[in-house]
C-alpha positions in Angstrom: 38.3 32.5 119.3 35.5 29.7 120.1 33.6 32.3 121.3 34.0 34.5 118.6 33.3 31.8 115.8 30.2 31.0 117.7 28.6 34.3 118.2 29.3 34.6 113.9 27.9 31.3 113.6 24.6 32.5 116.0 24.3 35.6 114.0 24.1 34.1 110.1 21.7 31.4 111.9 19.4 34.5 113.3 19.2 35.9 110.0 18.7 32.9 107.5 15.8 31.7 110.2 14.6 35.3 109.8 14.9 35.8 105.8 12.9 32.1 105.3 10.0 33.5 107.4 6.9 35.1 106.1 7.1 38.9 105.4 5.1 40.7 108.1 2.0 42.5 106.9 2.1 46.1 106.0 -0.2 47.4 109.2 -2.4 49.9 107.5 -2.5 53.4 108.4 -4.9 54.5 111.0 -8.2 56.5 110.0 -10.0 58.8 111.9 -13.3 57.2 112.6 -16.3 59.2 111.6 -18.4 60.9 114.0 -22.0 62.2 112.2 -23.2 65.6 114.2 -26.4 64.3 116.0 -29.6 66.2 114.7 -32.4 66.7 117.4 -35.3 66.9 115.7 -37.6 69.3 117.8 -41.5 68.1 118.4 -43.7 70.9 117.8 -45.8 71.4 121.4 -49.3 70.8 119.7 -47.8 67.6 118.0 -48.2 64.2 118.9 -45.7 61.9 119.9 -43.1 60.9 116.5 -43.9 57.6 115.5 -41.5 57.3 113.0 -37.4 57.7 113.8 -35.9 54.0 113.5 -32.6 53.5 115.8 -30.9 51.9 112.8 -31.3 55.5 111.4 -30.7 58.3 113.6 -30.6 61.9 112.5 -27.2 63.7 111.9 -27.0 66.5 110.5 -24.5 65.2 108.1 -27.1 62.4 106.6 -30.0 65.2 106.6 -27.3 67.2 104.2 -26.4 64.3 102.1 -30.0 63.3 101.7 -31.4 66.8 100.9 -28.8 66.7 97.8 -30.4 63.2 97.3 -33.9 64.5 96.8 -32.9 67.4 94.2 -30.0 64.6 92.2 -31.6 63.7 88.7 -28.9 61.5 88.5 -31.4 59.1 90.7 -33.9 59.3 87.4 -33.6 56.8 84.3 -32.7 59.7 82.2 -31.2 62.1 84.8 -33.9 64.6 83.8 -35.8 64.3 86.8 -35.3 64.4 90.5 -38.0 63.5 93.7 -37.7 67.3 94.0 -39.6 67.5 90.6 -43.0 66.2 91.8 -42.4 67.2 95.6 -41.8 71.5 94.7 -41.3 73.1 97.8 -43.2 76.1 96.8 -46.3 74.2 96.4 -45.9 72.2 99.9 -44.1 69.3 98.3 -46.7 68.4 95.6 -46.5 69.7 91.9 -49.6 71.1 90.9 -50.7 68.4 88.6 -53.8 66.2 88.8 -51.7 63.1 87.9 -47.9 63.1 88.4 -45.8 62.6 85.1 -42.8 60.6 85.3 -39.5 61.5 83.1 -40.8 59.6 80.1 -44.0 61.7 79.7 -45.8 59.0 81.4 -49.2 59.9 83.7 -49.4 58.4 87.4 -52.2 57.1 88.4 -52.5 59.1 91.2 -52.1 62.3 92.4 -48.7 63.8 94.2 -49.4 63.5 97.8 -47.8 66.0 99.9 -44.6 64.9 102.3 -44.8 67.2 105.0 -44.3 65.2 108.9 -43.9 62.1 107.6 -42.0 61.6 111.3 -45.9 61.5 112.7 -46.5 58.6 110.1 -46.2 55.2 110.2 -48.0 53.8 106.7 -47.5 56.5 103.5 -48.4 56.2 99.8 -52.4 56.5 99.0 -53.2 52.9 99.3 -50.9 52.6 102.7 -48.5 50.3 100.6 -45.5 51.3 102.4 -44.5 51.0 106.2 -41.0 51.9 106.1 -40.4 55.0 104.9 -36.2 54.0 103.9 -38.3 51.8 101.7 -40.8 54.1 100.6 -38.3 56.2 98.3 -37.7 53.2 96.5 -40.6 52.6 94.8 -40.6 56.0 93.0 -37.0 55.5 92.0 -37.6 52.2 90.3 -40.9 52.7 89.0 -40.8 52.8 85.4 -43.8 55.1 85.2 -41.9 57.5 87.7 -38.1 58.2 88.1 -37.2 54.9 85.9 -33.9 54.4 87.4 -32.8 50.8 89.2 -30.7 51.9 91.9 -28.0 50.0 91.8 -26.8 51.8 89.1 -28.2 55.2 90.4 -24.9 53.8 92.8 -22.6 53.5 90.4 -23.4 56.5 88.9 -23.2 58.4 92.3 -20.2 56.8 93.0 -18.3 58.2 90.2 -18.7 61.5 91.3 -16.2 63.7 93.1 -19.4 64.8 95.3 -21.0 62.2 97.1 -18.5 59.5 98.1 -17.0 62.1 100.7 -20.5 63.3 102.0 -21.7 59.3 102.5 -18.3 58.8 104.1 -19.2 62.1 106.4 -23.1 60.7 107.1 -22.4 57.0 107.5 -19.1 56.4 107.7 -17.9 55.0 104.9 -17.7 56.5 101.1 -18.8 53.1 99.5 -21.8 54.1 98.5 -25.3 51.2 98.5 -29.0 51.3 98.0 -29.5 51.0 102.0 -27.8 54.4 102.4 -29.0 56.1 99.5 -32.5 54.9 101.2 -31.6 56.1 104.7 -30.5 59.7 103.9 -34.0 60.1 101.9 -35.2 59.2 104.7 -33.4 61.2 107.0 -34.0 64.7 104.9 -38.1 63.6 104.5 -38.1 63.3 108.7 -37.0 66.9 109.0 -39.9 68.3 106.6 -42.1 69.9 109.3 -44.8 72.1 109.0 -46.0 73.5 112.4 -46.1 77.3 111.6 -49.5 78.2 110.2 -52.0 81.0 111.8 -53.9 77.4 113.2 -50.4 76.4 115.2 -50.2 79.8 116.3 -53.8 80.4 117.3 -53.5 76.6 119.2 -50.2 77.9 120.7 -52.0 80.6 121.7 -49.6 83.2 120.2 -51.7 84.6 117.4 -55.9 84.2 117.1 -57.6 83.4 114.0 -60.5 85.5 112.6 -63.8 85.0 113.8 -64.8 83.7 110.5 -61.6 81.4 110.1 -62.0 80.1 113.9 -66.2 79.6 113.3 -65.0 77.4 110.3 -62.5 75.6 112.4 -65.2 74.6 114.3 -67.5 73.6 111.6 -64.3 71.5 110.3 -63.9 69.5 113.4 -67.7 68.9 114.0 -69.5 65.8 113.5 -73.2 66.7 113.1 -75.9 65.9 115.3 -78.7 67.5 114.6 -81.0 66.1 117.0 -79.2 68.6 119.7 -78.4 71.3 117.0 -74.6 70.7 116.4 -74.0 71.3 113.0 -70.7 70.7 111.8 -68.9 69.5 108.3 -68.2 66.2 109.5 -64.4 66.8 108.3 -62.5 66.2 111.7 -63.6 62.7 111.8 -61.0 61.2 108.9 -58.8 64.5 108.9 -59.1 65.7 112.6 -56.2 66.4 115.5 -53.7 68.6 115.2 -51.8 66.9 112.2 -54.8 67.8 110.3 -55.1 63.8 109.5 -56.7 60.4 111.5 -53.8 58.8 109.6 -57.0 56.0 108.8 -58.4 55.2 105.6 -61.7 55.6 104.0 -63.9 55.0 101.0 -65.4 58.6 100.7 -68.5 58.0 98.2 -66.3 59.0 94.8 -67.1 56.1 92.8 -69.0 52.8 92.4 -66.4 50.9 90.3 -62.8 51.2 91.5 -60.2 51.3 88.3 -57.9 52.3 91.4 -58.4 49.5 93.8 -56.6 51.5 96.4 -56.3 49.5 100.0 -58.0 46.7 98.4 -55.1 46.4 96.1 -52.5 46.0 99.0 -54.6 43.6 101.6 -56.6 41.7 98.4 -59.8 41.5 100.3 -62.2 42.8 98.2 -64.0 44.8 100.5 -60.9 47.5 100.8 -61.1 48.4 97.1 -62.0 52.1 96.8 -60.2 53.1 100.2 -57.7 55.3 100.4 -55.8 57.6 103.0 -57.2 60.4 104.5 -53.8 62.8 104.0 -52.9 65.8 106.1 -54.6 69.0 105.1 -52.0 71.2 106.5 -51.3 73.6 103.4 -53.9 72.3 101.7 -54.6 75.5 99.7 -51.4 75.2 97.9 -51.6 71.8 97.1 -54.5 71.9 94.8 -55.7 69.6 92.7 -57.2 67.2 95.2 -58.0 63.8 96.0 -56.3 60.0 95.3 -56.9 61.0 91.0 -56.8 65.0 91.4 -60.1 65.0 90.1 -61.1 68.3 92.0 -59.6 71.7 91.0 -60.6 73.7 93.9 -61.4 73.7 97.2 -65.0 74.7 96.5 -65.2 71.2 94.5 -64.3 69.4 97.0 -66.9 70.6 99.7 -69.3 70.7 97.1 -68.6 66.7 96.8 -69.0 66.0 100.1 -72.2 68.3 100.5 -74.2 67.3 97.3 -72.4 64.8 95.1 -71.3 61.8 97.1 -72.1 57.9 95.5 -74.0 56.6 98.9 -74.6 53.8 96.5 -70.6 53.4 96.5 -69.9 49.7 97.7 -67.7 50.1 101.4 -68.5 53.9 101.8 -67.6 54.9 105.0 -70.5 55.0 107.6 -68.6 58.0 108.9 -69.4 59.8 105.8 -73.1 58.6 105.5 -74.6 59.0 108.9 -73.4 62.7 108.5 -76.0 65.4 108.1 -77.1 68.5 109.5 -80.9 67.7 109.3 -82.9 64.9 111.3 -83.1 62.2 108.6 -81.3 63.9 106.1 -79.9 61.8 103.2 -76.7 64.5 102.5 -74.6 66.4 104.4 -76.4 69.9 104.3 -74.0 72.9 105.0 -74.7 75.9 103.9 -72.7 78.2 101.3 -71.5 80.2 104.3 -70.7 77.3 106.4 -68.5 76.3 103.3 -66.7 79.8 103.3 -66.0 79.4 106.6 -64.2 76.1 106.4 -62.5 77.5 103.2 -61.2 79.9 105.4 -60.6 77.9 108.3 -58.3 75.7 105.3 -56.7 78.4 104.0 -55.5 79.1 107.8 -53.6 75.9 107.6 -50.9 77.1 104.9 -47.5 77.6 106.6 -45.5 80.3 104.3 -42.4 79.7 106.5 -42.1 75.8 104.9 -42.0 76.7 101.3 -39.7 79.3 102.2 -37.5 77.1 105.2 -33.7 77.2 103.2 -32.9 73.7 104.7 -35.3 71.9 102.6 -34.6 74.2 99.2 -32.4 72.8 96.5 -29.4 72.6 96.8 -28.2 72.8 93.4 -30.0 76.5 92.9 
């Protein structure tokens, strides 16, 4: 009976000692942790080495996705009118035909829409070479009030709310908060993959196609530096936009002006003596991304030879010795090609368009 009592007495003990603990934590339920596909992206044989593919932000295919829909959302505009797709048109190599890019108040840019193709060969972008990071790049457009107009953290909110993207950021970076760094890094991500390689000049270099006699005499005219003391004539045009990215990646003050209302370089660095420089961009599909230079001041490619053959400002403070001690006569105070010469480069240019990029499905809109 002792026993019996005590083994009662034992039991109600157990329990009260157990009902004046703390109630265990719920345990939540497991989740399958995300896995994002990884995306090889493929260096083109002629190419250098990529210069730009940060380990913080490697490629999947599931951020190149999310960050394609990113480019084409107008919901990352003040107004959600206008998207990076709207100055960056596929069709026309990523630019948008304008001399001055106009932002989704009706504002004009100061400068012209650059094009964005191999950025992953980069490592400074923007005309003046203000940006190093290109995650960071995007931002600038996004927030600029002459530009898309939109602070991001509410381009965040207003992404969040949407039945679209919290699953794909959850898919590309493992969670479906959305933030800025993200938004940033999938830009980023789709920007790396837009590579142009497939022109007649890749092919002729890749020895799989030839270019015309014509086009491959003014390829060599392009990539010539003049000296006429041996009889080398050339169109000095290799030496800021030379090697097989079609760009130096360097920056130069190319005789435009003598006053600078665009201080360029000089406007990043603040020594004086950079004011007036600006980056020599790729030329690859340069026929289609008309108008040209920093202000799209030139309508044609014909302009623009015609600049650097007749029209240059040698009195232009900082012009680039490059540019001046170019000529195709002994002593010659301009750069002296002749009107076939200049066809042939034309040519040799309009060898550089690559109709398979402004057709390429995987960097189209998404939305059409």
């Amino acid at each position: 009976m002792n026993k019996k009592l005590h083994s009662i007495y034992l039991s109600v003990l157990l329990a009260a000692l157990f009902s004046c603990s703390p109630e265990a934590k719920e345990e939540p339920e497991p989740t399958t942790p995300t896995h994002p596909t990884p995306f090889e992206l493929v260096r083109p044989s002629i190419f250098p080495r990529i210069e730009n593919m940060p380990p913080d932000n490697p490629l999947t295919v599931e951020g190149i996705e999310l960050g394609r829909h990113l480019f084409y959302e107008k919901r990352l505009s003040g107004n959600n009118t206008m998207s990076c797709g709207s100055c960056h048109m596929q069709e026309k190599a990523f630019t948008d035909g304008k001399a001055l890019a106009i932002g989704e108040l009706g504002l004009a840019h100061t400068r012209n829409t650059m094009s964005i193709a191999n950025l992953a060969w980069f490592n400074r972008f923007n005309w003046d070479g203000s940006a190093f990071v290109l995650e960071e790049q995007a931002r600038g457009p996004i927030e600029n009030h002459i530009e898309m107009n939109q602070n991001l953290a509410e381009a965040v909110h207003e992404l969040q709310a949407t039945t679209r993207y919290p699953g794909m950021f959850e898919k590309a970076f493992g969670s479906a908060t959305i933030t800025e760094q993200n938004i940033l890094k999938a830009l980023a991500q789709f920007q790396r993959t837009l590579v142009s390689a497939n022109s007649r000049y890749d092919q002729h270099m890749m020895g799989t196609k030839k270019l015309s006699v014509f086009e491959e005499e003014g390829m060599e005219l392009f990539m010539t530096h003049p000296e006429p003391s041996i009889s080398l004539r050339g169109g000095n045009c290799g030496d800021c936009h030379g090697g097989t990215l079609i760009s130096l990646k360097t920056f130069h003050n190319n005789g435009l002006d003598v006053t600078f209302a665009d201080k360029g370089l000089g406007a990043v660095t603040g020594n004086p003596r950079h004011e007036g420089i600006f980056k020599a961009p790729s030329l690859r599909n340069i026929a289609l991304t008309a108008p040209y230079m920093h202000d799209g001041r030139f309508k044609t490619l014909e302009e623009v030879l015609d600049h650097y053959n007749d029209h240059m400002r040698y009195d232009s403070p900082g012009i680039d010795p490059l540019i001046t001690e170019a000529s195709n006569e002994v002593n010659g105070k301009t750069l002296l090609i002749t009107e076939e010469e200049k066809r042939k480069i034309i040519a040799f240019l309009h060898a550089l368009t690559d109709s398979s990029f402004i057709t390429n499905p995987n960097f189209s809109d998404p939305f059409k």
